[in-house]
NUNU-976180 format. One record per residue: y, z, x of N, C-alpha, C, O in turn; residue in three letters; residue number from 0. Coordinates in steps of 0.05 Angstrom, whole numbers. Layout:
BEGIN
@nv=Y; nw=Z; nu=X; cav=Y; caw=Z; cau=X; cv=Y; cw=Z; cu=X; ov=Y; ow=Z; ou=X; rest=ALA; nr=NUM $
...
END
This chain:
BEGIN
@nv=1943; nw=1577; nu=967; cav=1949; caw=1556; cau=947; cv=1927; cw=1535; cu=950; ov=1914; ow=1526; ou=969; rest=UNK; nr=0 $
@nv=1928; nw=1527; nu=918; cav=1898; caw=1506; cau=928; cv=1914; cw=1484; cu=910; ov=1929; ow=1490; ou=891; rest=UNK; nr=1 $
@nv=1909; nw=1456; nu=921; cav=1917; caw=1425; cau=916; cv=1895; cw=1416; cu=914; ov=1879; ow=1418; ou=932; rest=UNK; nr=2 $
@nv=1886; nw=1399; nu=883; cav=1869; caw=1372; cau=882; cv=1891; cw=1349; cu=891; ov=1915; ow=1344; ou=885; rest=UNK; nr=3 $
@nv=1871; nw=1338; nu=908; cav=1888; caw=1311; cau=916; cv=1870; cw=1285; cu=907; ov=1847; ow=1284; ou=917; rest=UNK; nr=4 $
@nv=1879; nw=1265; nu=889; cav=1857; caw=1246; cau=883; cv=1869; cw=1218; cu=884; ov=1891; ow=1217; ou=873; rest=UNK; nr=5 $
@nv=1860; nw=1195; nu=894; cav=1877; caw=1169; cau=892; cv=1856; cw=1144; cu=886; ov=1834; ow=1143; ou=897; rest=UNK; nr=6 $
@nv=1864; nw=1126; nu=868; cav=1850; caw=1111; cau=866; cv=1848; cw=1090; cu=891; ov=1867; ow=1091; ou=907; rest=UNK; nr=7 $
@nv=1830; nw=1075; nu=895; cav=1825; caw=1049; cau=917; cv=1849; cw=1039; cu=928; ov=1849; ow=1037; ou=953; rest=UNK; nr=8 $
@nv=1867; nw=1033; nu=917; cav=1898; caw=1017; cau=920; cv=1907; cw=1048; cu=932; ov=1930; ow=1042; ou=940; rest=UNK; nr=9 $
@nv=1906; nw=1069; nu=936; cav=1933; caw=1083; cau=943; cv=1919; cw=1107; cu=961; ov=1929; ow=1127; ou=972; rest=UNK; nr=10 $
@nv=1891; nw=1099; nu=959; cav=1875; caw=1119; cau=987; cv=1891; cw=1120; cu=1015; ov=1893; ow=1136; ou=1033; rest=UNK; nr=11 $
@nv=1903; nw=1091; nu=1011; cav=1913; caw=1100; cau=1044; cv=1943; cw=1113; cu=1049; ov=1952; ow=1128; ou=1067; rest=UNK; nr=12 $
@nv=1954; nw=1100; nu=1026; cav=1974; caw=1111; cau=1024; cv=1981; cw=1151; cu=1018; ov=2002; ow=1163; ou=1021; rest=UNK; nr=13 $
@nv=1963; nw=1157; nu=1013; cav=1957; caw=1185; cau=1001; cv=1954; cw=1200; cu=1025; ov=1970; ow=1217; ou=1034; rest=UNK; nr=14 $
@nv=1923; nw=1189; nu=1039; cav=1918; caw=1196; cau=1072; cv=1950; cw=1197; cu=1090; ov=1963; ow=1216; ou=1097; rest=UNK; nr=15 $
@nv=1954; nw=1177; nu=1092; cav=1976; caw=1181; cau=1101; cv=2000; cw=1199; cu=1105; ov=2012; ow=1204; ou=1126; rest=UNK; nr=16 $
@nv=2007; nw=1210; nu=1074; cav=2024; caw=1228; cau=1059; cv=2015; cw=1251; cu=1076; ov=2029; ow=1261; ou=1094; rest=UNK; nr=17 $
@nv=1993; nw=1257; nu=1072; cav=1978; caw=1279; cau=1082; cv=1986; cw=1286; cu=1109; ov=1999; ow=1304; ou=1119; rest=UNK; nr=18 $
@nv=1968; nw=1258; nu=1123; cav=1981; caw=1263; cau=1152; cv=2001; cw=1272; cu=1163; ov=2003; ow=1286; ou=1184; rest=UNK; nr=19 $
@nv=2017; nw=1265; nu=1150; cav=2055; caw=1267; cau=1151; cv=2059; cw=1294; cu=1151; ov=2073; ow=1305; ou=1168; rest=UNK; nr=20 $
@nv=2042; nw=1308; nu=1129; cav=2053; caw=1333; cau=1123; cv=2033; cw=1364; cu=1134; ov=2033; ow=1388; ou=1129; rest=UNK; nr=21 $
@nv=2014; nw=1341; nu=1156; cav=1995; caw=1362; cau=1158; cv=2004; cw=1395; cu=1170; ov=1991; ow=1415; ou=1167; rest=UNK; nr=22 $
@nv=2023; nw=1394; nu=1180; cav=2022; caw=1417; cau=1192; cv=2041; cw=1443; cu=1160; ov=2046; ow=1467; ou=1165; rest=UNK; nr=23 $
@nv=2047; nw=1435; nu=1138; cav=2061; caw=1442; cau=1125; cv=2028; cw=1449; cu=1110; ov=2026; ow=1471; ou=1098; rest=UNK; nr=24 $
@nv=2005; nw=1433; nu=1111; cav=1983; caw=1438; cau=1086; cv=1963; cw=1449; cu=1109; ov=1939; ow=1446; ou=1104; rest=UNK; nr=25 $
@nv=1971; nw=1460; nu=1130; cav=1952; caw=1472; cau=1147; cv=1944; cw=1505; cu=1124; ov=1924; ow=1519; ou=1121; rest=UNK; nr=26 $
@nv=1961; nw=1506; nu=1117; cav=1948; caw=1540; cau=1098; cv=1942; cw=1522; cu=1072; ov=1945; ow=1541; ou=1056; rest=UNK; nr=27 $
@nv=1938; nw=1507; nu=1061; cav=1936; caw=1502; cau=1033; cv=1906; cw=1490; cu=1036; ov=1900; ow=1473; ou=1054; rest=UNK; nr=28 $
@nv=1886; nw=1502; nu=1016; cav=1863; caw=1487; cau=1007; cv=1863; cw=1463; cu=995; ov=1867; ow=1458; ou=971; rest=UNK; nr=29 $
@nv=1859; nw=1447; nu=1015; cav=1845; caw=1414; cau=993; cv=1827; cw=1409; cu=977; ov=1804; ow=1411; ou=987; rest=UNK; nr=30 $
@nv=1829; nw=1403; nu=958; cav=1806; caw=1396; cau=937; cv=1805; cw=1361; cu=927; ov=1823; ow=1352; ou=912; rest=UNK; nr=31 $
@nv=1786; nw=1347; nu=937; cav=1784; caw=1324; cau=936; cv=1761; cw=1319; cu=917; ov=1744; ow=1337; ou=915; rest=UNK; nr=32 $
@nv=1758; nw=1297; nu=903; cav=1739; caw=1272; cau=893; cv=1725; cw=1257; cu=921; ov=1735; ow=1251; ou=943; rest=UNK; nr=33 $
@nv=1698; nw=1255; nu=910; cav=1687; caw=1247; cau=941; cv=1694; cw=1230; cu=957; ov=1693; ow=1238; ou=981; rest=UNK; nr=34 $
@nv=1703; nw=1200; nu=951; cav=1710; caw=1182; cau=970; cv=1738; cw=1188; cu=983; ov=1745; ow=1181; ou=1005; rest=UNK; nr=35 $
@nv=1756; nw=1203; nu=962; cav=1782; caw=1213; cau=975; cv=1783; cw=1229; cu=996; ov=1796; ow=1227; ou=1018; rest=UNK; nr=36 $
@nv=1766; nw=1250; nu=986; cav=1752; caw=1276; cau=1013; cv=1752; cw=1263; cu=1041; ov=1764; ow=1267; ou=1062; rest=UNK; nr=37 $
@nv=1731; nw=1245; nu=1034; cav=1721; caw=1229; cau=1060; cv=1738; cw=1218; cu=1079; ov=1739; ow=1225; ou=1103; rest=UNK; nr=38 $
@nv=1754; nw=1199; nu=1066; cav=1773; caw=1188; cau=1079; cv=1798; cw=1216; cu=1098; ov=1807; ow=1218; ou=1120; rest=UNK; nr=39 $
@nv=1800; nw=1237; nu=1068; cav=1818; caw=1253; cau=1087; cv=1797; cw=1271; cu=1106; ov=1807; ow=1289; ou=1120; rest=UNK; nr=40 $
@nv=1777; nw=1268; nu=1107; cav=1761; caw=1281; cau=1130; cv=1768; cw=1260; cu=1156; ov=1777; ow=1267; ou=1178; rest=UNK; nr=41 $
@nv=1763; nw=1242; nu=1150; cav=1761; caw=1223; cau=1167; cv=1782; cw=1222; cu=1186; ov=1778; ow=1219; ou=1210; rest=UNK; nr=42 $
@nv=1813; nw=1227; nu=1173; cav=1830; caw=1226; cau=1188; cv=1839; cw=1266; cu=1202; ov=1859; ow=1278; ou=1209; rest=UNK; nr=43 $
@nv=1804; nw=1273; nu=1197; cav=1819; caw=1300; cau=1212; cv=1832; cw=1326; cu=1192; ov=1838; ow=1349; ou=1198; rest=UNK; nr=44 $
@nv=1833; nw=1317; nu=1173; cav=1840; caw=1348; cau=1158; cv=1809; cw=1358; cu=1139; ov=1789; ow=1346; ou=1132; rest=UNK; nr=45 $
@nv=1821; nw=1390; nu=1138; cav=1797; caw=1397; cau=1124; cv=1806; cw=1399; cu=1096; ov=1829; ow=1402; ou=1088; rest=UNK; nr=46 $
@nv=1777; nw=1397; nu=1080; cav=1777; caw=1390; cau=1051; cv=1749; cw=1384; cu=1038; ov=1729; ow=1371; ou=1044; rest=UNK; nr=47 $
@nv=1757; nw=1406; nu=1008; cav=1735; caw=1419; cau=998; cv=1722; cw=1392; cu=972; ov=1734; ow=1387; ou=951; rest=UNK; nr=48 $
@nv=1698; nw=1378; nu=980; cav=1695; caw=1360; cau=956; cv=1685; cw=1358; cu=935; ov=1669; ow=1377; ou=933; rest=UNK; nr=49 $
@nv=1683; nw=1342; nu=909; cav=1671; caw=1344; cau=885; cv=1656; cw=1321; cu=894; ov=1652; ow=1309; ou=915; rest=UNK; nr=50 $
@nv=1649; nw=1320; nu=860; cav=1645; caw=1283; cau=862; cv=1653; cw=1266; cu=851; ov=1660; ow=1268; ou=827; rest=UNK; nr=51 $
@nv=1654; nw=1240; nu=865; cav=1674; caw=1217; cau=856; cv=1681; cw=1219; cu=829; ov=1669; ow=1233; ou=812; rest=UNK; nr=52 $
@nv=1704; nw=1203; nu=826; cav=1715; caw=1210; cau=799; cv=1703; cw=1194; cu=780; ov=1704; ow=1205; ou=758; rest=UNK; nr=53 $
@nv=1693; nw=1176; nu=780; cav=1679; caw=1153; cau=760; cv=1656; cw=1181; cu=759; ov=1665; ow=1197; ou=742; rest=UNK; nr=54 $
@nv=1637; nw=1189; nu=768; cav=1612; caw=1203; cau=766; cv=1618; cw=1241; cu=754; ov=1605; ow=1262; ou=753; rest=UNK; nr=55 $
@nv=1645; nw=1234; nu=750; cav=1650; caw=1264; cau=738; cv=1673; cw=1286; cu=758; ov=1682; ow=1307; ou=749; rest=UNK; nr=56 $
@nv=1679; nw=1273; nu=789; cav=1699; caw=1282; cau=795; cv=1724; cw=1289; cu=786; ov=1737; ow=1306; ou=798; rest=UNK; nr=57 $
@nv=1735; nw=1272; nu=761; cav=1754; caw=1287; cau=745; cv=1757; cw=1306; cu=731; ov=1776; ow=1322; ou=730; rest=UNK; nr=58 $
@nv=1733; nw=1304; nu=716; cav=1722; caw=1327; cau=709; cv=1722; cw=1353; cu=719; ov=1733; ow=1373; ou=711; rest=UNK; nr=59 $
@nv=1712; nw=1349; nu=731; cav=1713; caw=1380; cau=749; cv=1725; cw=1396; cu=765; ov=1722; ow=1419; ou=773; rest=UNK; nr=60 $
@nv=1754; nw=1367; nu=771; cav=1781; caw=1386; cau=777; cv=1794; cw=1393; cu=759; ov=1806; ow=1414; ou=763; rest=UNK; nr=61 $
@nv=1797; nw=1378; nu=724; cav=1803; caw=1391; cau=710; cv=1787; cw=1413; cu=698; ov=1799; ow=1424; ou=680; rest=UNK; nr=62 $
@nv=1766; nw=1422; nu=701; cav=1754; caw=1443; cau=695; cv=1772; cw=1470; cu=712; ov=1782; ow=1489; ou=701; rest=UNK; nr=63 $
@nv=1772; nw=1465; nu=733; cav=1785; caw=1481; cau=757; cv=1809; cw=1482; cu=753; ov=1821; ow=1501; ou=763; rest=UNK; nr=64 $
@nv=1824; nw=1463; nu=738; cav=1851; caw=1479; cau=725; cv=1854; cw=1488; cu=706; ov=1875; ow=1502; ou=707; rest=UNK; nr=65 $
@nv=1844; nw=1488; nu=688; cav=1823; caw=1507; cau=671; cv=1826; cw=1534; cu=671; ov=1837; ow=1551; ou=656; rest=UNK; nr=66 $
@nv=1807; nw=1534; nu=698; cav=1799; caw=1558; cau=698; cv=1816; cw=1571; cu=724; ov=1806; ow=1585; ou=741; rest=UNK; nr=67 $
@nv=1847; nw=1560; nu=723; cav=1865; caw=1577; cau=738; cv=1862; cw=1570; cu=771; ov=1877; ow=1581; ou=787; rest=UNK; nr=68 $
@nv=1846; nw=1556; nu=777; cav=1825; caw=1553; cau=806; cv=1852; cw=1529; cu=827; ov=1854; ow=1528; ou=851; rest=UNK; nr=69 $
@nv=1867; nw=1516; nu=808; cav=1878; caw=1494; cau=829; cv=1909; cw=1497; cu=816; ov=1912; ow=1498; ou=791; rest=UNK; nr=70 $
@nv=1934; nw=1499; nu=834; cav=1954; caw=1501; cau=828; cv=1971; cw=1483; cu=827; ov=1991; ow=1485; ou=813; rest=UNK; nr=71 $
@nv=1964; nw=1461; nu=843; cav=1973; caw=1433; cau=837; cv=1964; cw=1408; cu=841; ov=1960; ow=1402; ou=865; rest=UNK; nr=72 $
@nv=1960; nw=1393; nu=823; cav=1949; caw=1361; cau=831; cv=1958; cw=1338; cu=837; ov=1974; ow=1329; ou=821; rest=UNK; nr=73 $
@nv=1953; nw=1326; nu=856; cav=1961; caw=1298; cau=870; cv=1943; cw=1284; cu=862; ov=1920; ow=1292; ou=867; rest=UNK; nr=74 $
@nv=1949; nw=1255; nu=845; cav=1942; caw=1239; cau=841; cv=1952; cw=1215; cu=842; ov=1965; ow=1205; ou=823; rest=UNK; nr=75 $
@nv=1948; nw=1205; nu=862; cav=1957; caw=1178; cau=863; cv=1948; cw=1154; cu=856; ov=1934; ow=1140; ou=870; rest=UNK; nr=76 $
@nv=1955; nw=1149; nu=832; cav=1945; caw=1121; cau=813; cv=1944; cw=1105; cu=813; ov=1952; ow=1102; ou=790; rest=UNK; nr=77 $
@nv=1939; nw=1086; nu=821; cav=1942; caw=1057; cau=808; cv=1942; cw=1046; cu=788; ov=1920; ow=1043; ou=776; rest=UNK; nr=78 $
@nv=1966; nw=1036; nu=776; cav=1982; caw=1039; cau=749; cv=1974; cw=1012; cu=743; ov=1976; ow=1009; ou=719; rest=UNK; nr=79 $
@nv=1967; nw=991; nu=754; cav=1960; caw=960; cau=762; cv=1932; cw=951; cu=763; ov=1921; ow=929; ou=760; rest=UNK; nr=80 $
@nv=1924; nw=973; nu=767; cav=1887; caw=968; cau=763; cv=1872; cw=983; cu=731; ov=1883; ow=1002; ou=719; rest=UNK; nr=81 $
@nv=1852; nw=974; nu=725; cav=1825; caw=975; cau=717; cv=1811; cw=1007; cu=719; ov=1800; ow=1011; ou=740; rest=UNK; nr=82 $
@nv=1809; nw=1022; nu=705; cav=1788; caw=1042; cau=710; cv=1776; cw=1055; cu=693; ov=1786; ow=1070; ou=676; rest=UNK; nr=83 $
@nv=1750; nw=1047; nu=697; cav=1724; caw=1063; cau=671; cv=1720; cw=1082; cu=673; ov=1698; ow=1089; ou=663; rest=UNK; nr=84 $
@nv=1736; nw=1100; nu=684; cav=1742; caw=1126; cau=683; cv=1764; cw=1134; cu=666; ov=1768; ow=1157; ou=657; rest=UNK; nr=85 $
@nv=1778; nw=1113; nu=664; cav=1804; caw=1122; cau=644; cv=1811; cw=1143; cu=630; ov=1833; ow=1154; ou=628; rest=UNK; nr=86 $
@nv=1779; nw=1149; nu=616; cav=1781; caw=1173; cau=594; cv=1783; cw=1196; cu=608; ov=1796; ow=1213; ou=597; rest=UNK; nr=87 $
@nv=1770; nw=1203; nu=636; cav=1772; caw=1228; cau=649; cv=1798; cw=1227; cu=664; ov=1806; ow=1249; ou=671; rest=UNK; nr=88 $
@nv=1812; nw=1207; nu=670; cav=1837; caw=1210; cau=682; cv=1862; cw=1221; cu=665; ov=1883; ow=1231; ou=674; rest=UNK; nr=89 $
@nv=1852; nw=1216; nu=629; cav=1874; caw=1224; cau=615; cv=1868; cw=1251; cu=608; ov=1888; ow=1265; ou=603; rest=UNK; nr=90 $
@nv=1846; nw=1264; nu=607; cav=1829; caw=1284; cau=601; cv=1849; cw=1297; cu=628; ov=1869; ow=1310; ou=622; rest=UNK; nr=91 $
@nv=1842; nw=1292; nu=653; cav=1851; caw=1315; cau=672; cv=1885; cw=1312; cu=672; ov=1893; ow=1335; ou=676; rest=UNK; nr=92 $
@nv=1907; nw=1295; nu=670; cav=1922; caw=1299; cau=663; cv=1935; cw=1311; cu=634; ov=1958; ow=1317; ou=630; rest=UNK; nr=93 $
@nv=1909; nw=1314; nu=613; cav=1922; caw=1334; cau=592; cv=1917; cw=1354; cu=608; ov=1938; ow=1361; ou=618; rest=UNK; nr=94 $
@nv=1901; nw=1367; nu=615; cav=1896; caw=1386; cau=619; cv=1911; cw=1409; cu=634; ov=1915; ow=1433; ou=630; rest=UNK; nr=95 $
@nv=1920; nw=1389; nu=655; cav=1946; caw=1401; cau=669; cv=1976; cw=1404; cu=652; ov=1994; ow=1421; ou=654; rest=UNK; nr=96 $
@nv=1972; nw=1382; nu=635; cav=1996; caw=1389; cau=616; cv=1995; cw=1423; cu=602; ov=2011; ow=1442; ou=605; rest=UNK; nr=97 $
@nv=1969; nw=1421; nu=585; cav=1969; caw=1446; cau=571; cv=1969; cw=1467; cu=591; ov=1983; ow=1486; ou=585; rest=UNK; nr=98 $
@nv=1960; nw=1468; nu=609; cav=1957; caw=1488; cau=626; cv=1988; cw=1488; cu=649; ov=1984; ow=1502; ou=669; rest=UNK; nr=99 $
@nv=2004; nw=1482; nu=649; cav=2025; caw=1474; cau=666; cv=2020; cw=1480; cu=695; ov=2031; ow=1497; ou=709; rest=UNK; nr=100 $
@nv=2001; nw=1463; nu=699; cav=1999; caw=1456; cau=727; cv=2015; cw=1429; cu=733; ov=2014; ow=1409; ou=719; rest=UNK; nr=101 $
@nv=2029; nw=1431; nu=754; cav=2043; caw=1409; cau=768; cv=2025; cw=1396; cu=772; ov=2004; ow=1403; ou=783; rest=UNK; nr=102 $
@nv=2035; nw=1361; nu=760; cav=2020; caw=1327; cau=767; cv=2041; cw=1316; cu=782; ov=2065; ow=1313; ou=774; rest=UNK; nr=103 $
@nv=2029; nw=1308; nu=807; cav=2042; caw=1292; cau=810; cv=2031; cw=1260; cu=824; ov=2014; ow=1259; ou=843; rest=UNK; nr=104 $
@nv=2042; nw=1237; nu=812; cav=2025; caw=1214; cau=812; cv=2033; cw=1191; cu=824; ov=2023; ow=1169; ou=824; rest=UNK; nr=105 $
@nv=2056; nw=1200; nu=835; cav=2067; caw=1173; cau=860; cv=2087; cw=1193; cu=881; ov=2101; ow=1211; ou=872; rest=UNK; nr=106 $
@nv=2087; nw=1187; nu=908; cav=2097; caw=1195; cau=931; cv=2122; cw=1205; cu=920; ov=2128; ow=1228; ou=926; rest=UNK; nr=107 $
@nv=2142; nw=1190; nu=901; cav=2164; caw=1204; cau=897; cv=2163; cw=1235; cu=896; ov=2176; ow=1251; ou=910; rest=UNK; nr=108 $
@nv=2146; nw=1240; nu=874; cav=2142; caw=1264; cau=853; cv=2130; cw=1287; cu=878; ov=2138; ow=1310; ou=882; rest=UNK; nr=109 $
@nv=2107; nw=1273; nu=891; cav=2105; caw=1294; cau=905; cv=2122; cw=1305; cu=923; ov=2121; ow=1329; ou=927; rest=UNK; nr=110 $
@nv=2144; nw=1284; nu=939; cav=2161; caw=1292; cau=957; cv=2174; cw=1306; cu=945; ov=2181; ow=1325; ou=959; rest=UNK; nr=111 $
@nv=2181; nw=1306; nu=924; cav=2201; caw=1328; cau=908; cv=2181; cw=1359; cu=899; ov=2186; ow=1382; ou=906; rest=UNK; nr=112 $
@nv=2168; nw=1354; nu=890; cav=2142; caw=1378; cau=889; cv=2144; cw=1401; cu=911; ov=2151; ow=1424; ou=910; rest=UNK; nr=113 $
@nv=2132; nw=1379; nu=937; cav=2125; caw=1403; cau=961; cv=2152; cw=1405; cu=969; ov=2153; ow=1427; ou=979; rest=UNK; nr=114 $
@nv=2177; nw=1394; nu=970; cav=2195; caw=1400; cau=977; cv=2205; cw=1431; cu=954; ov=2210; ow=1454; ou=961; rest=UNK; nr=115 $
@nv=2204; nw=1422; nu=936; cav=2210; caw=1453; cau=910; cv=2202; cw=1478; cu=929; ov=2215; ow=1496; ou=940; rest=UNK; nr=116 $
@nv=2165; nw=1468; nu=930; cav=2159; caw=1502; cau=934; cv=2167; cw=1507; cu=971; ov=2167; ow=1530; ou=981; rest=UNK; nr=117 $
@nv=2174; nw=1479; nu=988; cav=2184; caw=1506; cau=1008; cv=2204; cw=1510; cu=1006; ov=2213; ow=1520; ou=1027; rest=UNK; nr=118 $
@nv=2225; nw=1508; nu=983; cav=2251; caw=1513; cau=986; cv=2248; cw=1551; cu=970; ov=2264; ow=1569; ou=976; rest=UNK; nr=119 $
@nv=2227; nw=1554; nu=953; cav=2227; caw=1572; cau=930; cv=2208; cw=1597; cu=958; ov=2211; ow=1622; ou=956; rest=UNK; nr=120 $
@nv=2193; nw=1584; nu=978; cav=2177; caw=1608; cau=1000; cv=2203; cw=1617; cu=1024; ov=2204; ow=1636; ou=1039; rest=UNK; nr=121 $
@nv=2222; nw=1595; nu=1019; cav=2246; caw=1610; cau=1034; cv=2267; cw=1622; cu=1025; ov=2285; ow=1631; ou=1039; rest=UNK; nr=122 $
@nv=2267; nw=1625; nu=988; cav=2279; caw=1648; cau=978; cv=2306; cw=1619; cu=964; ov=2322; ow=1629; ou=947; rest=UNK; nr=123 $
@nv=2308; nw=1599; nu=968; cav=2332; caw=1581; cau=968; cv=2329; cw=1575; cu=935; ov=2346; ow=1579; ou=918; rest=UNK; nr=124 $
@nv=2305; nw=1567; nu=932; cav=2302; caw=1552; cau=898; cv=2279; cw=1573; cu=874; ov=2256; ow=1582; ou=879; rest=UNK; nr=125 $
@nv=2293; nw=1574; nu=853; cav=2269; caw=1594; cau=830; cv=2258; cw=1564; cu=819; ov=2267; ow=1560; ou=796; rest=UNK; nr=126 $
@nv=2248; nw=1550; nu=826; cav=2248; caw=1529; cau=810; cv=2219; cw=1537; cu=802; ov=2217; ow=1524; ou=781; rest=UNK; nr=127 $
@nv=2195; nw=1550; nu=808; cav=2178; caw=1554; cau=791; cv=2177; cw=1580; cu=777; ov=2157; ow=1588; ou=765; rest=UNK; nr=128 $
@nv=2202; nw=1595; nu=778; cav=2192; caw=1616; cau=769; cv=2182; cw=1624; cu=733; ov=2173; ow=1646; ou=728; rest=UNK; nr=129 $
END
């Protein structure tokens, strides 16, 4: 399974964190990060595959990759309160996951409910993606 994980400035740490929490559950799952996100989750020790920043086209190119079938679910954690001149590629990679029904998910809630789905559905308990 492969995860883009992307967070803006306000919720990098919060995201890192998430991660941390869950590292031994994303020990088999490929990370796919935006560069300063990558970094940071390098930083704290997990591995993870990077693009580039999302202002310079890193949105882009995860939504290309869901696209083209390549990422099965995205974490993005937003900041709903800030500013971003990226805007247009942030709505761009959230259509894209729409048309393509790839799972978004964009605040801790959503994901806790997310990764919780699929280990309930790898222990036979929930069809919830089927």
């Amino acid at each position: 399974m492969k995860i883009a994980v992307i967070a803006h400035d306000g919720k990098k740490k919060e995201l890192v964190e998430f991660l941390m929490e869950n590292k031994d559950y994303l020990k088999n799952i490929d990370l796919i990060a935006t560069k300063v996100t990558g970094d940071q989750i390098e930083n704290a020790g997990l591995k993870v595959t990077k693009v580039l920043s999302g202002p310079y086209g890193g949105d882009a190119q995860i939504a290309s990759m869901v696209a083209e079938k390549k990422i099965d679910i995205v974490i993005f954690f937003r900041d709903p309160m800030g500013k971003h001149v990226h805007e247009p590629d942030i709505q761009m990679l959230m259509r894209v996951c729409d048309v393509h029904e790839v799972p978004l998910a964009t605040n801790l809630a959503t994901v806790r409910l997310l990764l919780k789905g699929i280990a309930e559905k790898n222990r036979g308990i929930s069809n919830l993606f089927r």
